[in-house]
Backbone bond lengths (Angstrom), bond angles and torsions (degrees), N, CA, C in turn:
res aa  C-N    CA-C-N  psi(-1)  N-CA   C-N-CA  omega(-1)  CA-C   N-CA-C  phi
1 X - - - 1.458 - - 1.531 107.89 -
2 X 1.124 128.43 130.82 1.511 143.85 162.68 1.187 90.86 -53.98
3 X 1.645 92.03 151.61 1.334 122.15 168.56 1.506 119.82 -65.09
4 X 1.543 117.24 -29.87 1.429 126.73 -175.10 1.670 99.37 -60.89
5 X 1.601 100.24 -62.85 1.456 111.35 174.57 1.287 136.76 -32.85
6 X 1.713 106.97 -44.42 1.135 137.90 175.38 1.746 111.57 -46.68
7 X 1.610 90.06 -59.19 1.738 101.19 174.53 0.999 109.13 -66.69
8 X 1.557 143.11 -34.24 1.229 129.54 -149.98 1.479 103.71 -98.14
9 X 1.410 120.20 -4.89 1.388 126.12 -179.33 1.659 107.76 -102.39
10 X 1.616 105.66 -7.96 1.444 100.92 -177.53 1.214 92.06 -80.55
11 X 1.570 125.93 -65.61 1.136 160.63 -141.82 1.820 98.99 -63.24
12 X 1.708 116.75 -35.19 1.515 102.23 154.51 1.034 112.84 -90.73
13 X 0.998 142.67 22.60 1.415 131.89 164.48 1.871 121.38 95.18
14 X 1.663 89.98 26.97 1.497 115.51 -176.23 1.440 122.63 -39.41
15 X 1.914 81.82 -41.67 2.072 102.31 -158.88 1.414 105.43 -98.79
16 X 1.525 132.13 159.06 1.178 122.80 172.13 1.626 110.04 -71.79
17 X 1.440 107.36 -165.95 1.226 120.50 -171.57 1.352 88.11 -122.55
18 X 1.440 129.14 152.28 1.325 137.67 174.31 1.699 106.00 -67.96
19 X 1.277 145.26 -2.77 1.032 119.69 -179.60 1.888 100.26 -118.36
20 X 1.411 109.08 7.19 1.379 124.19 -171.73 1.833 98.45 -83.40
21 X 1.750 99.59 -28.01 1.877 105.41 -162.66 1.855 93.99 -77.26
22 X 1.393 109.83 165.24 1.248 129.27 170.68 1.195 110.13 -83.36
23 X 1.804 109.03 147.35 0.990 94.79 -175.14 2.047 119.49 -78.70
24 X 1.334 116.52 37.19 1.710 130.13 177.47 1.383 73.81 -87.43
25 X 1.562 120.50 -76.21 1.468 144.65 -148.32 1.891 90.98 -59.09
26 X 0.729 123.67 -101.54 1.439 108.78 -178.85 1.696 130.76 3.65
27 X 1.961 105.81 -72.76 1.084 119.56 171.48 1.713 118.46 -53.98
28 X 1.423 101.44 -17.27 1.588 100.95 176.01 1.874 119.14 -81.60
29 X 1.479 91.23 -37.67 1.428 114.34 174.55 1.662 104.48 -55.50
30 X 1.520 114.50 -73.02 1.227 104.24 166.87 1.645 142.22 -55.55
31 X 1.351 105.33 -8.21 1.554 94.32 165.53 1.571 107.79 -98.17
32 X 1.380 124.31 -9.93 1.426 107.49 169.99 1.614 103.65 -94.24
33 X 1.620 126.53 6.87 1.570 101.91 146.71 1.367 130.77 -65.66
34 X 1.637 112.66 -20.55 1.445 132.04 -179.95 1.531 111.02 -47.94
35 X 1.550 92.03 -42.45 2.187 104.49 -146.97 1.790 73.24 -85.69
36 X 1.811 106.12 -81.55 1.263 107.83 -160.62 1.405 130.38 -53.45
37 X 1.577 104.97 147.43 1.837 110.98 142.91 0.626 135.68 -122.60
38 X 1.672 125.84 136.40 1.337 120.51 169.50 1.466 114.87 -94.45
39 X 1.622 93.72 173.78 1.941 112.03 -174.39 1.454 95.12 -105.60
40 X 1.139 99.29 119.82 1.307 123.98 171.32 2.253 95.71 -71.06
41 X 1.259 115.37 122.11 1.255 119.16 171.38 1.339 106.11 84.23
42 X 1.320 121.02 26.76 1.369 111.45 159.66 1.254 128.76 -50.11
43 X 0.935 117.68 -22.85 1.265 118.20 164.83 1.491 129.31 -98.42
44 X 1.479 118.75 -16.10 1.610 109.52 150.32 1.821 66.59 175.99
45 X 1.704 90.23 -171.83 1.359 117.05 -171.85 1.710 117.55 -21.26
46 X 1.257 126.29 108.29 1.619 108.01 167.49 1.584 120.35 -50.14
47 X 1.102 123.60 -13.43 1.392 124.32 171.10 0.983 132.38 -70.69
48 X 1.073 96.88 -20.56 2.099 119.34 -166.16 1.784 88.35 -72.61
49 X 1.129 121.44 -51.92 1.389 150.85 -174.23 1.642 145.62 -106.78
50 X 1.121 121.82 50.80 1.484 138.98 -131.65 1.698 96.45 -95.38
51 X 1.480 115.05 9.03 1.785 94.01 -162.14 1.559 80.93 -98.49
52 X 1.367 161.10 -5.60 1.266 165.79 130.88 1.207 113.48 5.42
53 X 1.894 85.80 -62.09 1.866 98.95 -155.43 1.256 116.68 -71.44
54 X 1.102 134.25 -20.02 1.246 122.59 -172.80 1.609 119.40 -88.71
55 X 1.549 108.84 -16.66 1.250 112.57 151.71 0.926 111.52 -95.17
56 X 1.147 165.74 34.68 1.237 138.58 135.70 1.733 118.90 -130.42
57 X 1.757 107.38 28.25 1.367 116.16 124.32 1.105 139.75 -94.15
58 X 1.258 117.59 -9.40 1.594 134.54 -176.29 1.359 113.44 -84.52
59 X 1.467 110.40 -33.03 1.166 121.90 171.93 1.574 137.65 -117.01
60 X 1.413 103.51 27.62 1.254 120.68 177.57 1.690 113.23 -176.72
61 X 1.564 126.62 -170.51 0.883 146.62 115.92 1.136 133.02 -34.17
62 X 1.708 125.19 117.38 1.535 118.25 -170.73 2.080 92.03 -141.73
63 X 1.099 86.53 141.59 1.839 102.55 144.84 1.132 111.16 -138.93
64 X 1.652 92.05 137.87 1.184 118.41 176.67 1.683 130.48 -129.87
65 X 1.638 128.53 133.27 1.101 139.07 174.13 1.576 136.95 -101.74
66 X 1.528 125.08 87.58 1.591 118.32 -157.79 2.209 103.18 -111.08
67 X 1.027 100.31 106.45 1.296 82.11 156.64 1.583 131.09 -96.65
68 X 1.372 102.86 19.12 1.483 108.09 155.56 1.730 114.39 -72.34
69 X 1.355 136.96 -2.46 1.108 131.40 -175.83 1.161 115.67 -40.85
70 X 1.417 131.51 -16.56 1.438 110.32 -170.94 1.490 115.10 -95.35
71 X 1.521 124.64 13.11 1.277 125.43 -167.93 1.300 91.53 -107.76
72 X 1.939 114.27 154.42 1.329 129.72 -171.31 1.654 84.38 -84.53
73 X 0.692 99.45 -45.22 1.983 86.28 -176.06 1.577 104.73 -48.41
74 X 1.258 121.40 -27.25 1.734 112.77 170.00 1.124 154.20 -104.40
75 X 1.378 92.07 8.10 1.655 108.55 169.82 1.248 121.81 -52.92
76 X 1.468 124.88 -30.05 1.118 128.15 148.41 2.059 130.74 12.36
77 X 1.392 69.89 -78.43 1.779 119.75 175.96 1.498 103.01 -55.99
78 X 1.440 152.33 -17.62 1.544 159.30 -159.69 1.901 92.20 -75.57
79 X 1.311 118.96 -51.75 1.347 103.32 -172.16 1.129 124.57 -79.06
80 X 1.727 124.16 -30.66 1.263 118.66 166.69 1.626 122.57 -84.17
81 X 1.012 116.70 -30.23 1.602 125.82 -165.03 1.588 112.34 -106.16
82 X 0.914 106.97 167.89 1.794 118.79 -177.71 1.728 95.83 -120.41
83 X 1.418 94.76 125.50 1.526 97.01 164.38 1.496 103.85 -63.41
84 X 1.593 117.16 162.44 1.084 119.63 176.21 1.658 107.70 -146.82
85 X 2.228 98.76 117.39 1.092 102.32 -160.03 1.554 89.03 -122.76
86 X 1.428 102.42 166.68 1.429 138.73 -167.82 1.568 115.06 -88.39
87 X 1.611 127.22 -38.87 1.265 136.26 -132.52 1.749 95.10 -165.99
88 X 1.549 106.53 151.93 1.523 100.83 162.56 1.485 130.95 -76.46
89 X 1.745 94.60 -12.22 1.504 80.53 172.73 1.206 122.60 -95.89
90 X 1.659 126.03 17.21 1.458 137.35 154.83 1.147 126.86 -60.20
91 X 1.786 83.60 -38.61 2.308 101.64 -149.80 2.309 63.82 -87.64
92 X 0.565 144.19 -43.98 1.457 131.88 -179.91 1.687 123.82 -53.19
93 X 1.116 117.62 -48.19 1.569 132.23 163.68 1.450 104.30 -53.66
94 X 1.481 138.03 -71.04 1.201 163.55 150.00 1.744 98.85 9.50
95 X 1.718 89.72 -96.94 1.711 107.95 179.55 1.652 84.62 -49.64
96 X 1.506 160.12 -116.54 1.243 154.24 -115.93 1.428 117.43 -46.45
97 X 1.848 110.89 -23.11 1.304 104.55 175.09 1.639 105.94 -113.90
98 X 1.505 108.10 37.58 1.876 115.89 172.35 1.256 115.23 92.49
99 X 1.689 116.52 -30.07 1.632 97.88 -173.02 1.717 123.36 -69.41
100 X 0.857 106.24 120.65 1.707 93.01 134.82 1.439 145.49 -14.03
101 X 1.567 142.46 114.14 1.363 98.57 -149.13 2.230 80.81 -135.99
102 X 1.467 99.16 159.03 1.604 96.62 146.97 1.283 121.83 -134.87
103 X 1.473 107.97 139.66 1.567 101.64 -167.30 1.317 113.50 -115.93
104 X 1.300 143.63 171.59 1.343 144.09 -165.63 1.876 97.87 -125.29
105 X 1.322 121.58 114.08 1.628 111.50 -173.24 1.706 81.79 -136.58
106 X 1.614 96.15 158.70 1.576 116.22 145.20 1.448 130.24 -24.13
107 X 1.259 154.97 125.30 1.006 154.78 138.85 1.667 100.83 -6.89
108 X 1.090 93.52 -70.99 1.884 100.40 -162.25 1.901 98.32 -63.94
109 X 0.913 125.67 -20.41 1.584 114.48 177.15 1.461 130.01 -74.65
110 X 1.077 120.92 115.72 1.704 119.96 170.51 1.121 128.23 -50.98
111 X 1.391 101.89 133.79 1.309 115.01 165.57 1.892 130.72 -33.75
112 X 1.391 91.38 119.50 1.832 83.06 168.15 1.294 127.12 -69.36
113 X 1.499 130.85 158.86 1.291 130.70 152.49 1.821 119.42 -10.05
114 X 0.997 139.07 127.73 1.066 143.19 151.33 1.635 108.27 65.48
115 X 1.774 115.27 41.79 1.314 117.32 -157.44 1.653 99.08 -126.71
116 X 1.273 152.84 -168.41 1.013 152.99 150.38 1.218 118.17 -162.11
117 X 1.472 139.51 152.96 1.259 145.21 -143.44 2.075 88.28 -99.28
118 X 1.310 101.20 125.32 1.326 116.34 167.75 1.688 99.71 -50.27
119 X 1.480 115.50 142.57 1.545 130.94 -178.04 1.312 103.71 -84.81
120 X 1.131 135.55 -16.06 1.500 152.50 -152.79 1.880 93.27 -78.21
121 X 1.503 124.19 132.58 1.317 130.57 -20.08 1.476 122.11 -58.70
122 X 1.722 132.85 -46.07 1.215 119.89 -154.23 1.932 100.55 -68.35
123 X 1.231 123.57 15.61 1.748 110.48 161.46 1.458 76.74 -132.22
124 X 1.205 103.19 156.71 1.607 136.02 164.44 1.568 107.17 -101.20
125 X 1.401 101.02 141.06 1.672 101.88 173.49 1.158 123.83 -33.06
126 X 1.732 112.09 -57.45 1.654 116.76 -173.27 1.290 106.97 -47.48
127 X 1.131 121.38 -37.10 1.533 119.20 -164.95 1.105 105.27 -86.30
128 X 0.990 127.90 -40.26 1.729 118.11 -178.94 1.560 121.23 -70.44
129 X 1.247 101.09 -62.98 1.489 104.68 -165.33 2.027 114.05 62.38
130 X 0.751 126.49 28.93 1.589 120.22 166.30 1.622 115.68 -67.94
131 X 1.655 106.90 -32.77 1.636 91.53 -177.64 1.438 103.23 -89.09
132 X 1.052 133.55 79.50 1.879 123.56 176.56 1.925 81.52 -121.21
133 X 1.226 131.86 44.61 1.622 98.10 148.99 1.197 105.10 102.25
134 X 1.725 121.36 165.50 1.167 134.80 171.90 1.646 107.51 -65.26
135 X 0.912 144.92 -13.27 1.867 138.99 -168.35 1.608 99.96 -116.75
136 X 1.586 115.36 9.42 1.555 116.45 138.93 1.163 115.48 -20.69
137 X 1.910 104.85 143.26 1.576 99.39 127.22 1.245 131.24 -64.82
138 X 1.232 102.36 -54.35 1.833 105.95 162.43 1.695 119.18 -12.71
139 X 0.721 115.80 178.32 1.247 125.04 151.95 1.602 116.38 -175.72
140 X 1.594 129.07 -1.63 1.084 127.91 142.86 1.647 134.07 -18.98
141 X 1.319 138.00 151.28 1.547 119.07 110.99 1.111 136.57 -99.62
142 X 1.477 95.69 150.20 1.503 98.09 -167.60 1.653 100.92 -87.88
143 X 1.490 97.51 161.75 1.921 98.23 163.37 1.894 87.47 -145.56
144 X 1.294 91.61 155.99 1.582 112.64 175.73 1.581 105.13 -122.89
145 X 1.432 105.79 149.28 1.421 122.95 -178.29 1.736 104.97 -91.77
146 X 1.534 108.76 109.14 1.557 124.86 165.41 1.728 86.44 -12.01
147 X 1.486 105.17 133.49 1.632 111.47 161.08 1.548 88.44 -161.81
148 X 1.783 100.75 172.24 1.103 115.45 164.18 1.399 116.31 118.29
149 X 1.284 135.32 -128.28 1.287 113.75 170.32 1.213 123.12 -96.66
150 X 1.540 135.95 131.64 1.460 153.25 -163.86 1.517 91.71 -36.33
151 X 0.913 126.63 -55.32 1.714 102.17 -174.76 1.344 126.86 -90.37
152 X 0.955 120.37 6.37 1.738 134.54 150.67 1.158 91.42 -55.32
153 X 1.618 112.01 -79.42 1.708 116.34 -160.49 1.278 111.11 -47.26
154 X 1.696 126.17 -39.03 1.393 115.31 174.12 1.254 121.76 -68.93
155 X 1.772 101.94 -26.05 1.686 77.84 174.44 1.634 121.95 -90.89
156 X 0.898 107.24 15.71 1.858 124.73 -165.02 2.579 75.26 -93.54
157 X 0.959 105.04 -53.47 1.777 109.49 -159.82 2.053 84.82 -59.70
158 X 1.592 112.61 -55.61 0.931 95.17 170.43 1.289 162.88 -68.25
159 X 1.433 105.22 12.32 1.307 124.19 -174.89 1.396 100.18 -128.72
160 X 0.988 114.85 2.11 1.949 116.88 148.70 1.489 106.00 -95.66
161 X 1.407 106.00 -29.65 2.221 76.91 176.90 1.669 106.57 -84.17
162 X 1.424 123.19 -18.25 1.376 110.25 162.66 1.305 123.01 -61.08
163 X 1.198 114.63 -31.80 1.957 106.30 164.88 1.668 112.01 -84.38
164 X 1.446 121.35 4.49 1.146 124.13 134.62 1.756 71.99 71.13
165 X 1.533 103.93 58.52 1.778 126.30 169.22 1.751 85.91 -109.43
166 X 1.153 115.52 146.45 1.881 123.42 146.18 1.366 101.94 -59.44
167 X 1.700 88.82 133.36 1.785 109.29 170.05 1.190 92.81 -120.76
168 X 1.420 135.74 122.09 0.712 153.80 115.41 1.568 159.73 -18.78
């Protein structure tokens, strides 16, 4: 089912209500909050859209990614989400105002202070869960190495020599 569908079947009143499920249906619901996670902003920024979050940290596993972090309207966002910065002098702004951060760098660039290389491919998101936010266990940041298709990565190299960052 599409996502359009998805809404338009919530939106009449498609899905149950949590106190409508049995209690089988319940106990099932809650052990696949155990296994699963969801991404907070699958569909673009969690910030853009904040009435989400509170159900679906309360009631599950979430990661989350905002590069709105730098607005006082979003601090909010520090326990579930990872700011998500570009540059060291972001992942620096970032950590100074509490978040957590993940950053996207070069292969060839070192690691920051108190940073660690995302596990991603040999762990899969579900399994990890490290980016869910400042109220982690974690307490790392993570950064990931530009991948994916060759012209992503070039344009990821080119938008570090416009901030006139070393490419390497």
């Amino acid at each position: 089912m599409q996502l359009n569908q998805q809404y338009q079947k919530f939106m009449r009143g498609g899905y149950p209500q949590w106190d409508e499920l049995t209690k089988f249906e319940r106990r099932h619901v809650n052990r696949l909050k155990e296994v699963f996670i969801s991404r907070l902003g699958k569909w673009g920024d969690p910030a853009s859209d904040k009435s989400v979050i509170p159900f679906m940290t309360e009631y599950g596993r979430c990661l989350g990614y905002t590069h709105q972090w730098q607005g006082s309207q979003h601090q909010d966002l520090q326990p579930s989400c990872m700011a998500s910065v570009d540059d060291p002098l972001e992942y620096g702004r970032a950590n100074d105002m509490g978040w957590r951060t993940f950053r996207t760098k070069l292969e060839s660039d070192p690691l920051l202070p108190n940073e660690i290389i995302c596990p991603y491919p040999k762990v899969q998101c579900v399994d990890c869960g490290m980016c869910d936010g400042k109220d982690s266990k974690f307490k790392k940041n993570i950064a990931v190495n530009a991948h994916g298709v060759r012209y992503k990565v070039n344009r990821y190299k080119g938008y570090r020599t416009q901030l006139e960052l070393p490419v390497v």
